[in-house]
Phi, psi and omega in degrees: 000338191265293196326277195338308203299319172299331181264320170287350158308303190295290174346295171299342178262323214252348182261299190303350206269317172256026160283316177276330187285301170337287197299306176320289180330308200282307162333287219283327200283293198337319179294302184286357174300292183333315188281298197301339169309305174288332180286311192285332175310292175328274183316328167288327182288330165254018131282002156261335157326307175297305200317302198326286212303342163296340196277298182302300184308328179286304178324297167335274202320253215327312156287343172305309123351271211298354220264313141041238147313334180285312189274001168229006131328279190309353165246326186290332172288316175308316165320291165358278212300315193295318185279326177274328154310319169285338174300280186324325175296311152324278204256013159277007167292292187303329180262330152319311172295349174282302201273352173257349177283290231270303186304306187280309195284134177220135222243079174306126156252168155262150186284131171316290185284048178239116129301117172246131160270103152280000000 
């Protein structure tokens, strides 16, 4: 009976051994999950980093271009404006005296096509 007793003693010690050995296992895997987590997590943070920054150098260039094109809209409008201001200034004497010349003198006619029937 003690040997039985002795053998189920080894079992229960040889169950616990691998219950503790199990549960270590299932630790070690958690961990490395974890771990392998923060690495793919990592490696995500610096290919987007890169992307920005592939993004923003493209960007620069392109706006850099428009910012460009912006400023010299923006003087060729200015030109515009300066050249049609000086026009106007030129020539609003001479065409006031055009639109009141043309207003006041009035020449009566008679309309071609008015027939007097006597």
């Amino acid at each position: 009976m003690t040997s039985q007793s002795q053998g189920i003693q080894q079992l229960l010690q040889a169950e616990k051994r691998a219950k503790d050995k199990l549960e270590e296992a299932k630790k070690r895997k958690g961990k490395r999950l974890k771990q392998a987590k923060e690495e793919a997590t990592a490696e995500i943070d610096h290919y987007r980093l890169q992307r920005e920054k592939e993004f923003r150098s493209k960007q620069t260039n392109v706006m850099g271009s428009q910012g460009n094109l912006s400023a010299k809209i923006e003087e060729q409008t200015t030109e515009t404006i300066r050249n049609l201001t000086s026009s106007y200034h030129r020539n609003m004497e001479s065409m006031m005296k055009k639109l009141l010349s043309t207003i006041c003198d009035i020449s009566p006619e008679i309309h071609p096509n008015f027939r007097h029937e006597v």
